[in-house]
Every structure is written in structure tokens, then in C-alpha cells.
N, C-alpha and C positions, 0 to 999 in steps of 0.2 A: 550515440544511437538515440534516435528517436521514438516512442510510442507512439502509434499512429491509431488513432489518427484524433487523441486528444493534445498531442503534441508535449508530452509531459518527459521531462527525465528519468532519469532508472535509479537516480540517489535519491532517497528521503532519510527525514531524521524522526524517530521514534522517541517521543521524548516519558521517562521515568522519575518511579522516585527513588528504585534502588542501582545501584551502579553494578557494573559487569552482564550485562543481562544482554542474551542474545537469542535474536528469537528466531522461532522456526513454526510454521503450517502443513497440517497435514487439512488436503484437500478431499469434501467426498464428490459425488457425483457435480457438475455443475448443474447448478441448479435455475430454469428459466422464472423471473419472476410475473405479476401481473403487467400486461399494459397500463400505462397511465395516460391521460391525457395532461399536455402539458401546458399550452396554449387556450386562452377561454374559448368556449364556445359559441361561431359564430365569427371569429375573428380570421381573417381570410391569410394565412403565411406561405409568404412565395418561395423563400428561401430559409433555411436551418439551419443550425448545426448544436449536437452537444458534445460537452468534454467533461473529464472526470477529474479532479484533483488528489494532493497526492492524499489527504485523510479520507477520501470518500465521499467529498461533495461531489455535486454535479452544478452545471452550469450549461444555460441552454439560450441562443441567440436566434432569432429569428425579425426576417423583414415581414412587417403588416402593411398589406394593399389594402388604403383605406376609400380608394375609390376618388379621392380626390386627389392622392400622394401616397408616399411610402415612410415609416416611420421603422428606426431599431429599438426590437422590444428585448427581456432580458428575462427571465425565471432561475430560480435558483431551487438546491435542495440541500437542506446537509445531511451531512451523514446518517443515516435511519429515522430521518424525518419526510417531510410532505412538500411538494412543490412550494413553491410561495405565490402568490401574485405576482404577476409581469409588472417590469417598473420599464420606461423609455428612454434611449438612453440620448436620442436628438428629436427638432425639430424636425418638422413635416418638409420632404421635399419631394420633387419631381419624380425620382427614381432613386434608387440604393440596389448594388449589386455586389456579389461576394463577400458578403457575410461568413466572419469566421470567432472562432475565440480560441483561448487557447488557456491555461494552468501553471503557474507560476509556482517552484515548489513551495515559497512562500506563505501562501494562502493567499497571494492575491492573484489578479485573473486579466487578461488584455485580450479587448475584439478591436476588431478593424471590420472597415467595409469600407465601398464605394459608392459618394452620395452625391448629388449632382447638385451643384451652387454658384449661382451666379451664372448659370451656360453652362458651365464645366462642369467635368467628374475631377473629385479630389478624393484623395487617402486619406482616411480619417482613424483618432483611434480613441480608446475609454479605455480606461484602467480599474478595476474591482478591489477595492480592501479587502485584504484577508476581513473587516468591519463586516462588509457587505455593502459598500458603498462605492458608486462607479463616480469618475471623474468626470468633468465637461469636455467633452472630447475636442482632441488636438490633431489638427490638419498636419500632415505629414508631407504632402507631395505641393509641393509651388501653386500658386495660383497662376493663369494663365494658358496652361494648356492643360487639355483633359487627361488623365488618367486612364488606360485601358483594361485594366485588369491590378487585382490585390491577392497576395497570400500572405500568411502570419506561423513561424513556427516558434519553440522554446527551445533549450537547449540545458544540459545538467544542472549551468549552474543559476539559471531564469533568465540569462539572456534570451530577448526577444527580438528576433529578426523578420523583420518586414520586405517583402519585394513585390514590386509591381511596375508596369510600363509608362513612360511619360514622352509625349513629343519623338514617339519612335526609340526612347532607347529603356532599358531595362536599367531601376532606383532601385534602392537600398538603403536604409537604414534600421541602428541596432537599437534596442532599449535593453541602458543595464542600470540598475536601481531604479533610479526615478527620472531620467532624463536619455532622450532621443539624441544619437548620434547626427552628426552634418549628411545628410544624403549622400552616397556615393552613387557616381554612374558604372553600372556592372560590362556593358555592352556601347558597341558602337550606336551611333544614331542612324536615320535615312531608311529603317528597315521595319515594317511592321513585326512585332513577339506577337507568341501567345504566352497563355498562360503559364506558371513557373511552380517547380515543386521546390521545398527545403530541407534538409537532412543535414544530422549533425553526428560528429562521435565524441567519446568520451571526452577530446581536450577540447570539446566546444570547437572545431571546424566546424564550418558550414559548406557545405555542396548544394550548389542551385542550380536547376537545370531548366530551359526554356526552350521555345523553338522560333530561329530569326526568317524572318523570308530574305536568301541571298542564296546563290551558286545554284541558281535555275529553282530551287523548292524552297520548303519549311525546312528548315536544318535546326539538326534537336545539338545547342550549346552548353555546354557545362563552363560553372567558374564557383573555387575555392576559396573561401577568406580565413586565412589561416589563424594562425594563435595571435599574432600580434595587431591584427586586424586590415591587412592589409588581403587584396581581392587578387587572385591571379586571371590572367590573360585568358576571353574563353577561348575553350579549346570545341572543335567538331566532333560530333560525335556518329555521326548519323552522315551518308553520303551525299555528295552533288546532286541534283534534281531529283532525291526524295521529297515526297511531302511525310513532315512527322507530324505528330501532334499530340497532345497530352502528356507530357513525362513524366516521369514518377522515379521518388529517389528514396534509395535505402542506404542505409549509413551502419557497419558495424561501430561497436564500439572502439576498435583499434584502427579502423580508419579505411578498409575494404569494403569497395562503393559499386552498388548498382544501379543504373537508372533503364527503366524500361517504358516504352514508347506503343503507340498505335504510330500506321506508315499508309500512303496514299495505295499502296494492295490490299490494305487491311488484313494486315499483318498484324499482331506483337513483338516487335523484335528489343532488344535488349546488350547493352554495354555493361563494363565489369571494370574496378579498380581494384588493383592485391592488395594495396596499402593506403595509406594517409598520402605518398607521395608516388605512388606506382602513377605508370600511363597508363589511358584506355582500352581495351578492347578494341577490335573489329566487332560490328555488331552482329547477332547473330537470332534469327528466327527462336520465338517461341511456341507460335502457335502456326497451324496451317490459314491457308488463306478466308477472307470474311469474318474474321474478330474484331470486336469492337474495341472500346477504351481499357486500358490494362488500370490494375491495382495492384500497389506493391508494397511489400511489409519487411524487415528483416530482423531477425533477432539477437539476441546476445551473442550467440556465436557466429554470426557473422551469415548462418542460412537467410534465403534468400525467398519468399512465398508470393508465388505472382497469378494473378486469376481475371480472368477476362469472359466475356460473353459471346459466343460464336454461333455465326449463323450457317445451320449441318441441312438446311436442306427441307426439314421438318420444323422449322423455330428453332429459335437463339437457345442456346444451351451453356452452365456455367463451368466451363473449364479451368484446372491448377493445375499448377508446377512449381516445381520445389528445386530448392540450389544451393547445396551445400556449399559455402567456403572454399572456391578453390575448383570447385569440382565442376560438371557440365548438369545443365537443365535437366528434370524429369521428363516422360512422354506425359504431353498433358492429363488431364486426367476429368472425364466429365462427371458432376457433381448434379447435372439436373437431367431429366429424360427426353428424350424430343415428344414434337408435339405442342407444345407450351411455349411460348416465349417467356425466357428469363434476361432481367437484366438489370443494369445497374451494379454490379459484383462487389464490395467491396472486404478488404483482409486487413485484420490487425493482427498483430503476434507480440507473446508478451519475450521478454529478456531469455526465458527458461524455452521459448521452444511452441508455448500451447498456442492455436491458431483457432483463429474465430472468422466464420466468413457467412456475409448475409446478400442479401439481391432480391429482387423483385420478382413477380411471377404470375402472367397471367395470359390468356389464350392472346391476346389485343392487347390492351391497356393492363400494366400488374395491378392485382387486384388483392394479393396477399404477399408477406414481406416473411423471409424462410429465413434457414440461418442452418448450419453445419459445424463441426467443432475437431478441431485434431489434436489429440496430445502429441510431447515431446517425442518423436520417432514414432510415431504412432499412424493410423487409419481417420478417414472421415468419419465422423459418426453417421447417424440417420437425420433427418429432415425435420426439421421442430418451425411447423407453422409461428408467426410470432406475430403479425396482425391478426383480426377477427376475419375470419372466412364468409361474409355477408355476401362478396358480392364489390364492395364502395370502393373504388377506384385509390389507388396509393401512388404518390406522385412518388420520383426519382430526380437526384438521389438519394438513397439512404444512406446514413450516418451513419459509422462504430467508432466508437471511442474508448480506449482502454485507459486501467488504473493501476499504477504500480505494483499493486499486488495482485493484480489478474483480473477483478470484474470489469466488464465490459457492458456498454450504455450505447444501443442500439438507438437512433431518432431516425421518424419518417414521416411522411405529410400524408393524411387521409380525408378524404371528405367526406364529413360529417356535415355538408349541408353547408358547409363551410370547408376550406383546407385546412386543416385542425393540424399542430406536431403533435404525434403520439413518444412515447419513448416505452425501451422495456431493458431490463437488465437482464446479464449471465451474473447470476449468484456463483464465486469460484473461489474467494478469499475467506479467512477466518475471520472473527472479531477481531480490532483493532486496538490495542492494548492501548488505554488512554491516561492507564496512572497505575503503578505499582508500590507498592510501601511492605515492605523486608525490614525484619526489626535492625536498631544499630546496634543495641546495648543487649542483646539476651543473656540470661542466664541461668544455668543450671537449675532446675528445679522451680524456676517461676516462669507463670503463664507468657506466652508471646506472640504477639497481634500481629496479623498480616491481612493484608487487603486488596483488592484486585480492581480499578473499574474498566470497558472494555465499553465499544460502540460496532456494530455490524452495521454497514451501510445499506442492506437491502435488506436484511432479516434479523430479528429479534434474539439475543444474548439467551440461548436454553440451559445453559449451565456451567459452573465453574469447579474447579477439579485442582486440590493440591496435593503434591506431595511432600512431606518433609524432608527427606534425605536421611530418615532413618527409621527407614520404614514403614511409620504414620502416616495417612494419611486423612484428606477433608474435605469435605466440600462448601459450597457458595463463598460469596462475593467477598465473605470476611470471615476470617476464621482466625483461632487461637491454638496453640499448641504449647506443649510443656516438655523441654527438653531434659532426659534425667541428666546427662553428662556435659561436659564441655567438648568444645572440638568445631572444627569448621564442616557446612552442610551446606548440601546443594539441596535447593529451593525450586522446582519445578511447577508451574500453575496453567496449565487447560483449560482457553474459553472456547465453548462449543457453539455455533448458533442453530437455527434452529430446523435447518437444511442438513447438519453434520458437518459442518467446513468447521475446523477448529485450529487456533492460535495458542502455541506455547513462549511463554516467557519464561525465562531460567536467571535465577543467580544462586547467592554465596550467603549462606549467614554464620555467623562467626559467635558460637556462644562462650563464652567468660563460666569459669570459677566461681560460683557462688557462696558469700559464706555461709555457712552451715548454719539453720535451724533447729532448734529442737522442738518438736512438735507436740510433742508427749514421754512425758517423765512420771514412773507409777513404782509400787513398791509394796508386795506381797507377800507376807505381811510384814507391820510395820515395824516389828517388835521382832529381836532376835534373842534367844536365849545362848547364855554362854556354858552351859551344862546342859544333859539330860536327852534326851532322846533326836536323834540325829538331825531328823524332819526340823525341830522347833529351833536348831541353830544355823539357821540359815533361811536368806529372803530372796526373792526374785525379782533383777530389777527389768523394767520394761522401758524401754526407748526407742524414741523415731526421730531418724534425725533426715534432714532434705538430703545430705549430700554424705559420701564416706567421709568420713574425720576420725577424731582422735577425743573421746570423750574424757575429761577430767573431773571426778568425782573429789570434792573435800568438804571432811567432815572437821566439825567443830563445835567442842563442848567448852562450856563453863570450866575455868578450874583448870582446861590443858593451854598452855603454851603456845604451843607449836601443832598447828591442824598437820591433818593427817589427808594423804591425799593415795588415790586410787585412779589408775588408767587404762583403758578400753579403747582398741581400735574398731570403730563401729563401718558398715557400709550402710549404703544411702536407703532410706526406709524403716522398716521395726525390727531391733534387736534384742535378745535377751542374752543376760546374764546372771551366775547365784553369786550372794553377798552374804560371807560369814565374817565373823568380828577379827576374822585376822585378816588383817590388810597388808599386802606386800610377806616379804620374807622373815619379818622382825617386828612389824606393827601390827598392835591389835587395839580391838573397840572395847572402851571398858565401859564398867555399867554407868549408866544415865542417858540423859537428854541428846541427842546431834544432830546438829543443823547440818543440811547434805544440801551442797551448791552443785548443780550439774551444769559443766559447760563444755563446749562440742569445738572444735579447730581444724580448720585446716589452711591449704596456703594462701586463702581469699581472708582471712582473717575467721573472730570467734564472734559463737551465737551468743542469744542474751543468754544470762544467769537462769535456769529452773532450779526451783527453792523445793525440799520436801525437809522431814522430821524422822526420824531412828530411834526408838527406844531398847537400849542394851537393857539384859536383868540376868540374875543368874537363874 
């Protein structure tokens, strides 16, 4: 499966400092953030597009009409940080067309586009370092004959597949690591393509779909490059003297494929695969007649979310439908009111189901850029304006591009006097846990350091939340706790940002047997008497020890032999006991001086020695 339309995988790696730890977000409201502008101002952009990576960067490609040529420019942003300045990523040329980029789980980043040199269009591509440094870009498609069109997608495990038209027939080539595959020819030659959609499922297939002109129309083709990388034979999907155009491909994870299409009735109509290896469909009608270019998203489970612009009579209006796994299309469903012309539709949907859908919108020319939201089995929301409502003209189309954990990075073109790219995010995911440190060595009775750091990509970290696992708990970034006993404890830690979206990390801390402390050793009073009134023979001894043990008292005087020893099972804290001059069943303290050595045991081993003095008298 694909994320669309940043083109990103569904596996990331979370990297910690404690081991076992498995994390989990509770989402609150989605939260719209500000507009930014993303492009200087003043700087004219013909084409865009942003995508999100998997920690939360963003990455934003745009062609500059500089009035004498076209140049690829580049902005970047990380994670809870500020655009940067545009850097370029070619020389000035004639024209550049389809501009795209894409998100490597890696942290690096691959655009392509279409630049004209020498006479020709050629397939071009730049590579981004996780650094933040892009490559000299590498011509991809032959010199010789022009290039008609380019698309870029990724795949789980950052394989990147390129497809685009050359000399009449439909190319291919993979980028895995660092080096481009031998171009393969996907399609016969002799036949004008259009443009081509990419979709992948979890074992990295790819589904490409395009449309050839042959058998009297546009016929929309599909062709599979399975696991070993070999391309299967396309197959038709779409009838004899239809015209198709535009296709669009959804990929579950286990290998059930939809591609859905605009048709020369303007129609949306739509093909279906059960498996990785099932055959097609019969196509069949999505929308009634006068719909424009479809958008199609699918999710982890295999649902299917498809939305288009139709024209009712009164303005273009944006209508969905929805397609569970297996099952048959919803009755469309209209999302804008007539009156208005809406357009430009576009859907992404994350692995879990939630659906984000934006378009354009204005009596004539769209003039503000809207957006709507559905949870997993859920309803549209209500209509959340996402450009400035001036009036200033908003080109199409608009970008959405989602991020493994849910936020989504809307781009669109405004003029500001200029075509400016604006961008605006759905705030939907928690902080992103960016280091956790869980003690190794704890023990019983001593302090234990824990620490938490955490990055939100759209909103500022408002608070951190632990719990111990026994009960205790604390809050911010770094905390200390003191556990009385041994035993093993789950470690649970809540980063909240500042919208409510919050991020739990969980592990395991395993505290150790301490040995025993004595903390305080006291003896009131210090003097016992071996006669006379009851009170004066007898003292009270006072003790704290960190942990329960087994206290051993021995005394020793001048002149005895053999000390004399005394045993107490103490628990953890302050204990008291009385001490009169008979010790045990048969021994007693006779009169004079005694040195009283106190020391505490248990199965971690013994505390130091506490020293006091005893004076017996009759």
C-alpha cells in the first residue's frame, strides 16, 4: 500500500533507548494549523507538489517561470521547525513539466520531472540526503526522443519507481539504494499513452496503470512487476472504442487492486482486483454522467475512497464513494452545494481508515481551497476553509500528502501578486518519541533517572506524564523516582502536544535487591542499669534501614573473649526495639564499657558497620 499522495510506506522504525517499548496515540480533535507561505514572494510557480516523511519532515518541489525559462526549486522543513530557503536543484531550461517528489523511509528524498534539453524532454531525477543535500541530477530516459510524461512513487521498503512515455511506448525504471535499474519497456510501441498512476502492496508489487490509444479509443492498461522484478503482459481494462483518461491506482496491502478512471461520457467508472494474483473486473460506473477526473486512496484494509467533481446542472459539485474490500461502490455522496464550482478533488487515507479530502472552490475561477475529514466508519465532517477568503485566485491542482502517523500537508498555488505555493497542515498525530532512556541497573531503595525527549511536527511538546508501575507517578521531561522494593515494572510515558494529540511509550524496568543501608542507628538511653527499678533496665534501640533485612547487633568489651551477638529481623524504614542486658536465652551484658557494631543483611549482601557505646552499671 501506498500513502497517497506523499507516496511513503506504512513501515517506520522508531528508534529508543529503552528496549521492549511499544507505542501507541490517542488522537484529539484534528487540529487545522496556520497557512504558510512556502515559496518567496514574488517568485512565479507553475507547478508543486509537497510530501511528508516518515519523522515529520516535509519536503516541497516546485517549477519557477523565470520568464526567460523554468528552473526546479526545493524548500524543506523539519519536524517542528520553519521552511528553509529554496535551494535549485537544475539549470535554467526551456520548459520542465511534472514535477513530483516523493519520501524515502530512510530520510532521504527523490524528485523527478520533465526538462527539456537539447530539443528534447528527458526524465530527470535528484536525490535528497537524509543531510539535506540533493544530488546532480541523473537523466533517466535516453537521449534522442522526447519523453511524454513522468510519475515517481515509493514503496515499503524505499524502493522507487519511475514511469513515464518515450518514442510511443510506456519506460520504467526502479531506484533501490543508490543505483537506477536498466530501463524496462512496460507497453508496446506505435501508440500514443497518457499519463500513468503507481501503487504498491506490502511485498513491494507494483501496479501501473496508463491509457494506450488502440482498439478505436484511449484504453486504460494495467501491468504488474511482481517480487522478482519481472513486468507482466498488460492487460485491458477498459473497453474497445472508449476513451479513458486519467487512472488512478489503489493497492491494499495484501495485494487487492483498484484502478479507477474518467471515460469519453464522463463518467468515473472503475476496475477491481481480489488478490495480488486475482483477474480484473468488468468495469463498472461510479458516478452518473458529466464527472470530471477521479481521485483514488485506499487503505489498510483494503477500503477503497474515490471522489470526483460533477457537473449537476448548477456548478460542479464534489462527490465520494467508498468500497469496502470485496464489496460494491457507495451511492455517491455530495460533499459541496450547488451553485459554486468545486474542483480539483483530491483524497488521501491513512492505513487505519481516517480520510482527508480537499478541492477547490469558487463561482468562476476557485478562489478558496476547503477540505473535509472522515474518520474510520465514520461521516464527513463540516467544511474548514483552508486558504484566505480575499477573493485571490487559487490555481489547481491542490496537493495532499500524508504522513505515517496521520498528519496531512495540504499545498496550493495563490497569487499573491505572484503564484506563490502556500501549504497548511491537519495537526492529527502525537509527539514523536525521539529518545527514551529507562534505568538498566535500578535498585531498591535508590533514586532512578528517567528521561523522555519527543518532537511534534506542527505543534509545540505541552507536557510530559509518567507513570511508574507502582503506582507513582510524575511529570516533565525528566524525572526521578525511588522504588521501595524489587520486582519488575511497567514504565508508561505520555507526550501531549499542544492541540491534545498525545504519544505513549511503554516499557519494562526491572529493579535488583539492594543491599541494605543503615541510615540511622540511636540508643535511649545509653546506659542500662542491671538492678532497681524496671524503666532504668532497659534502652531503646532506634533503626532505619533502606530495605527489610536481618539486623545483627554485637557487643564487645574489654576483658570478654567471645562478643556476644544479638538479631533482629528489621523491614525497610524505621524500626524500634527494647534492649536489656540479657541477650538471647543464656547471655547477658555485664557491667562496663560495650562497643555495639550494627549491621543490616540481606540476599544483596551487608550494610557498612554503625558503631555506638553501652554502658552497663548495677
Amino acid at each position: 500500500m501506498n500513502i497517497r499522495l506523499a507516496r511513503l510506506g506504512t513501515t517506520t522504525s522508531l528508534v529508543v533507548l529503552a528496549s521492549l517499548l511499544v507505542p501507541a496515540a490517542a488522537p484529539a480533535a484534528p487540529t487545522w494549523q496556520a497557512d504558510t507561505t512556502v515559496s518567496p514572494t514574488g517568485e512565479a510557480v507553475r507547478e508543486s507538489r509537497v510530501a511528508l516523511g516518515p519523522t515529520g519532515d516535509a519536503v516541497a518541489l516546485w517549477v519557477q517561470d523565470t520568464g526567460s525559462g523554468s528552473l526546479v526549486r526545493s524548500a524543506a522543513r523539519p519536524a517542528g521547525g520553519a521552511w528553509s530557503a529554496p535551494v535549485t536543484l537544475t539549470a535554467l531550461a526551456p520548459g520542465v513539466l511534472y514535477a513530483d517528489v516523493v519520501a524515502r523511509p530512510d530520510g532521504s528524498w527523490v524528485a523527478l520531472w520533465l526538462r527539456s534539453v537539447g530539443g528534447t524532454s528527458v526524465v530527470e531525477t535528484s536525490t535528497r540526503s537524509p543531510a539535506g543535500t540533493w544530488s546532480a541530477p541523473t537523466q533517466l530516459s535516453a537521449p534522442g526522443a522526447s519523453a511524454g510524461w513522468a510519475t515517481i512513487a515509493v514503496d515499503d521498503a524505499g524502493r522507487v519507481t519511475a514511469v513515464w512515455s518515450r518514442a510511443l511506448v510506456v519506460q520504467s525504471s526502479t531506484l533501490s539504494g543508490d543505483a537506477w535499474s536498466p530501463v524496462r519497456d512496460l507497453s508496446a510501441g506505435g501508440a500514443v499513452t497518457t499519463l500513468a498512476d503507481v501503487d504498491f502492496d506490502a511485498a513491494g508489487r507494483a501496479t501501473v496503470a496508463w491509457t494506450r490509444f488502440q482498439n478505436g479509443g484511449y484504453q486504460v492498461q494495467v501491468s504488474v512487476r511482481d517480487t522478482d522484478g519481472s513486468w507482466s503482459t498488460p492487460a485491458n481494462l477498459s473497453p474497445d472504442g472508449e476513451v479513458g483518461y486519467y487512472p488512478q491506482v489503489g493497492v491494499a496491502p495484501g495485494g487487492g487492486a483498484v484502478v479507477a478512471w474518467g471515460n469519453s461520457g464522463y463518467f468515473v467508472r472503475s476496475a477491481t482486483r481480489a488478490g495480488a494474483t486475482g483477474t480484473w473486473s468488468s468495469p463498472v460506473d461510479l458516478s452518473a454522467a458529466n464527472a470530471g477526473l477521479p481521485s483514488l486512496a485506499i487503505d489498510g484494509q483494503g477500503t477503497a475512497y474515490a471522489t470526483w467533481a460533477r457537473d449537476r446542472g448548477a456548478g460542479d459539485v464534489v462527490e465520494a464513494s467508498v468500497r469496502q474490500q470485496g464489496g460494491a461502490w457507495s451511492t455517491p455522496e455530495a460533499l459541496t452545494a450547488d451553485g459554486v464550482n468545486a474542483t480539483s478533488p483530491e483524497v488521501v487515507v491513512t492505513p487505519a481508515g481516517n480520510a482527508t479530502l480537499v478541492w477547490g472552490l469558487g463561482v468562476m475561477d476557485p478562489t478558496v481551497v476547503q477540505a473535509r475529514t472522515r474518520p474510520t466508519g465514520g461521516t464527513w465532517s463540516s467544511t474548514t476553509d483552508l486558504s484566505n477568503t480575499s477573493g485571490a485566485p487559487v490555481r489547481t491542482p491542490i496537493d495532499a500528502s500524508l504522513a505515517p502517523d496521520g498528519d496531512v500537508l495540504v499545498g496550493w498555488r495563490q497569487y499573491d501578486g505572484a503564484d506563490t505555493l502556500h501549504a497548511r497542515a491537519l495537526d492529527v498525530a502525537g509527539p514523536r518519541v525521539t529518545g527514551l532512556s529507562l534505568p538498566t541497573n535500578a535498585q531498591a531503595g535508590a533514586a532512578a533517572a528517567f528521561s523522555v525527549t519527543a518532537t511534534d511536527a506542527w505543534s509545540s511538546v505541552a507536557s510530559v506524564a509518567w507513570a511508574f508501575g507502582d503506582g507513582s507517578t510524575a511529570t516533565g521531561a525528566a524525572a526521578s523516582h525511588t522504588y521501595t522494593g524489587p520486582g519488575t515494572y511497567p514504565v508508561a510515558v505520555t507526550v501531549t502536544d499542544a492541540v491534545g494529540n498525545s504519544s505513549t511509550r511503554t516499557g519494562t524496568v526491572v529493579v535488583a535487591l539492594a543491599r541494605p543501608a543503615v541510615s540511622r542507628l540511636g540508643l535511649r538511653p545509653g546506659t542500662i542499669h542491671l538492678t532497681g527499678p524496671k524503666k532504668d533496665r532497659k534502652a531503646k534501640v532506634t533503626v532505619t534501614v533502606t530495605t527489610a533485612s536481618k539486623l545483627t547487633l554485637t557487643f564487645k568489651k574489654k576483658g570478654v573473649k567471645k562478643p556476644l551477638r544479638l538479631t533482629k529481623n528489621l523491614l525497610a524504614g524505621r524500626n524500634t526495639f527494647t534492649l536489656t542486658a540479657k541477650i538471647g536465652k543464656k547471655k547477658r551484658l555485664t557491667v562496663g564499657t560495650w562497643k555495639v557494631t550494627a549491621v543490616a543483611t540481606n540476599a544483596a549482601g551487608s550494610s557498612t558497620a554503625k558503631k555506638l557505646t553501652l554502658k552497663v552499671v548495677r
